[in-house]
Each structure stands twice: as structure tokens, then as C-alpha cells.
C-alpha positions in Angstrom: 38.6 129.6 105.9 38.7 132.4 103.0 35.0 131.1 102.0 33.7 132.5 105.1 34.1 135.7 105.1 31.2 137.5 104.4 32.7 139.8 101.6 33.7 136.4 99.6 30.4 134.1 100.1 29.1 135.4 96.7 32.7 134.0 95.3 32.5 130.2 95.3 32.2 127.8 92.9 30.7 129.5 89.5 30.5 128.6 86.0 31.9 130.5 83.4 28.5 132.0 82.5 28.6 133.0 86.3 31.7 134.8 86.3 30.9 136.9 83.2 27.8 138.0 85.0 29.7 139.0 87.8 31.9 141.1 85.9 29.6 142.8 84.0 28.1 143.7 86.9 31.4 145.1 88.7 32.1 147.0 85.5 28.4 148.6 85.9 29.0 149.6 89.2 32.3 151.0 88.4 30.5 153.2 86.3 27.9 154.3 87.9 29.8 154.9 90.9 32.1 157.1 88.7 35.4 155.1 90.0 38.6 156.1 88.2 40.3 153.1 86.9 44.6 152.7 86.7 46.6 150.3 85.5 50.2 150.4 85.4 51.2 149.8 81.8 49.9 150.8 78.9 50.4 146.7 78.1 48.2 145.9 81.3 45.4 148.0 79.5 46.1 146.3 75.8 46.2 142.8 77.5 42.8 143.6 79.8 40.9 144.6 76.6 42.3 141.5 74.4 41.3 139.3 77.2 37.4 141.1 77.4 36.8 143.8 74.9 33.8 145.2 77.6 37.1 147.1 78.8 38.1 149.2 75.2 35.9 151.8 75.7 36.9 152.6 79.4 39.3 155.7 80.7 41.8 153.9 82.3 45.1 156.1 83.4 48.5 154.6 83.5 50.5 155.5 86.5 53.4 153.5 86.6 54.9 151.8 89.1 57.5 153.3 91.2 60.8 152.2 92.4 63.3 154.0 94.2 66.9 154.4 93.0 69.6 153.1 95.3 71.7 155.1 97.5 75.6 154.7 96.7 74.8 151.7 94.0 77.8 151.3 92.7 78.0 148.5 89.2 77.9 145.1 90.2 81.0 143.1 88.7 81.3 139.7 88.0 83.5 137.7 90.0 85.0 134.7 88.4 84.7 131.6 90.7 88.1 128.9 91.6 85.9 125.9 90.1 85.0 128.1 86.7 81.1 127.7 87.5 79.3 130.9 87.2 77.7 132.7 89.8 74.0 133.0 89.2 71.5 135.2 91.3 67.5 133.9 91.6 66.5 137.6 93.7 62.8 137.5 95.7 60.4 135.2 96.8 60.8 131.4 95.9 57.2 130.2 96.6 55.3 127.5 93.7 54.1 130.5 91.8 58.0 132.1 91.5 59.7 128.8 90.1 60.5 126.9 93.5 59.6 123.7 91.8 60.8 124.3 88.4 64.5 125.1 90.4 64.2 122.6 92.6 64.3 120.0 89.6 66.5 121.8 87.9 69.4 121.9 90.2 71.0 118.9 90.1 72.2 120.0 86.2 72.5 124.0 87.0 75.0 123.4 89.9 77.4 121.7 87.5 77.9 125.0 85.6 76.9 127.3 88.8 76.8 128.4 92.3 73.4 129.3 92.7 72.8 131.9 95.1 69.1 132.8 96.7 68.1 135.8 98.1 65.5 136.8 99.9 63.4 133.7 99.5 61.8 134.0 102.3 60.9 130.7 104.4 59.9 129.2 101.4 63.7 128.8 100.2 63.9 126.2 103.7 63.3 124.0 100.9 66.9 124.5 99.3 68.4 123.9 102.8 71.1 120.9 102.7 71.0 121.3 98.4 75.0 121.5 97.2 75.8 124.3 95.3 73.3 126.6 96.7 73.8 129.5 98.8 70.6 130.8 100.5 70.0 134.7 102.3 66.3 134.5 103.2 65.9 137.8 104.2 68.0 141.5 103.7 66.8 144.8 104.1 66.5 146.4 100.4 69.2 149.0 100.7 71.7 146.5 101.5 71.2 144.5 98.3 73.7 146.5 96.2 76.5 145.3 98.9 75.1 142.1 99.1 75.5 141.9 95.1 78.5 143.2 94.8 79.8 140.6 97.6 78.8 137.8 95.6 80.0 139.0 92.1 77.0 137.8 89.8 77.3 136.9 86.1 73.5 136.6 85.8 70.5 136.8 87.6 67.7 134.4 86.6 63.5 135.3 87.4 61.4 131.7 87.4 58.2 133.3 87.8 56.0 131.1 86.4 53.0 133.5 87.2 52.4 136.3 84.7 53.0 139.7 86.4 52.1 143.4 85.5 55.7 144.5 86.9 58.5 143.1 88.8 60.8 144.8 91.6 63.3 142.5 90.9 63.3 142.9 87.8 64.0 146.7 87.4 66.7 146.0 90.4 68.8 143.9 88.9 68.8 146.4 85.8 69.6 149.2 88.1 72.6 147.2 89.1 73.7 146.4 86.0 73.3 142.4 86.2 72.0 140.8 83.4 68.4 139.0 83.4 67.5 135.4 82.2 
């Protein structure tokens, strides 16, 4: 179990009072060890320093988070469906924290206005095996996405994430491809 490991025994279960001590402490040590602090976004820092204002007065550099362009990426194009639904992309991971429950009850209505194709869920997306409407790719290698996408002919590509994130691959892939984002 996670609770064993050495590292995490002073990590159980804390009070709130606890948990500020701890941090404080961390940020001590981050100073007098002279560690140099980044943060991806400039709204990473601005939400770190709403959330404890112990943070403001600390030199934290933003490098940003890189993402390789794609080879031969030609524009996605929208391919218009027999039945008339539209074809929506959900791209990554479809674990609890990325929406798999939120689309799970939300299929029954979605597939009567679209084909719903997932890619690279991942074993989690089993769970969307035998579901109409749904078509599921659980794993590609990233450079073949942009074949992949322009196979299916999205209209829209739709993130559930219901986790708050500091940047998402997805995200900035489905902009470099030219699909729009729900």
C-alpha cells in the first residue's frame, strides 16, 4: 500500500492545521536549500498565490510546456455522416477523473445526435465496450493521430475532464488539427 512507503508515512491522515504546517515547512526548505521553482503558466503562478499568498513573494519561472508539431498534419475535415448525427471526438485517457462517468450517463441522449468516437482511452474505455453509437481505439501511437482524424472526419472534439489541469496535450492537438473543442 502507498502508506507504507517510508517517504509517505509522514502523509496520512492530517488536519487542516496539519497540512499548513507541512507546507510551510516545504516552502522553508525550498528556500534554504536555494531550489528554483517553475510553473508552466503564468496562470499556474496567479492561481498558486490566490490559493496561499505564502507563494507571492517567490521567483518562480515559467517554462512552458512543450508539444511537438506534427509531421505531414494535414487540416482535419468534417465528414458528414448517412444518418445526419455528427461525428464527435472525446481524445485521451477516459478514467473517473477525465469524464468516464459523466459520458457514460450521458450517452444514451449524445448518440441520438452523434457517433461518438474514443481514442486512446486506454483500458479504462472497456467500459464503453457493447455501448451503440460508440466507436472505441484504445491505443495509437501519437504520430498516427492526424491519419486517424482525418479517417473519421470530426465535427467536434469534446474534453470531460472533470479534474482541473495546468495544461492539456489534447487540448493543443486538436487545435493543431484544426478540430474544434467543447
Amino acid at each position: 500500500a502507498m502508506n507504507d512507503h517510508a517517504l509517505l508515512a509522514d502523509l496520512g491522515v492530517r488536519d487542516a492545521t496539519a497540512w499548513q504546517h507541512l507546507a510551510q515547512r516545504w516552502r522553508e526548505i525550498l528556500r534554504e536549500q536555494k531550489v528554483h521553482l517553475a510553473a508552466p503558466s503564468q496562470s499556474v503562478m496567479n492561481l498558486l498565490c490566490r490559493l496561499d499568498d505564502n507563494w507571492t513573494d517567490t521567483d518562480i519561472q515559467v517554462i512552458p510546456h512543450g508539444l511537438p508539431a506534427f509531421a505531414k498534419a494535414l487540416p482535419v475535415v468534417p465528414k458528414e455522416r448517412p444518418d445526419g448525427r455528427l461525428r464527435l471526438v472525446i481524445p485521451g485517457s477516459m478514467q473517473q477523473g477525465k469524464g468516464q462517468a459523466l459520458l457514460l450517463r450521458a450517452l444514451p441522449e449524445l448518440t441520438k445526435i452523434a457517433q461518438i468516437y474514443l481514442l486512446g482511452t486506454g483500458k479504462e474505455g472497456e467500459a464503453f465496450f457493447g455501448h451503440s453509437g460508440v466507436n472505441i481505439i484504445l491505443k495509437y501511437q501519437r504520430e498516427e493521430l492526424p491519419a486517424i482524424l482525418r479517417d473519421i472526419g470530426p465535427h467536434l472534439a469534446a474534453l470531460l475532464s472533470v479534474v482541473p489541469e495546468t495544461f492539456s496535450y489534447t487540448l493543443s492537438e486538436m487545435r493543431q488539427l484544426n478540430i474544434p473543442v467543447l
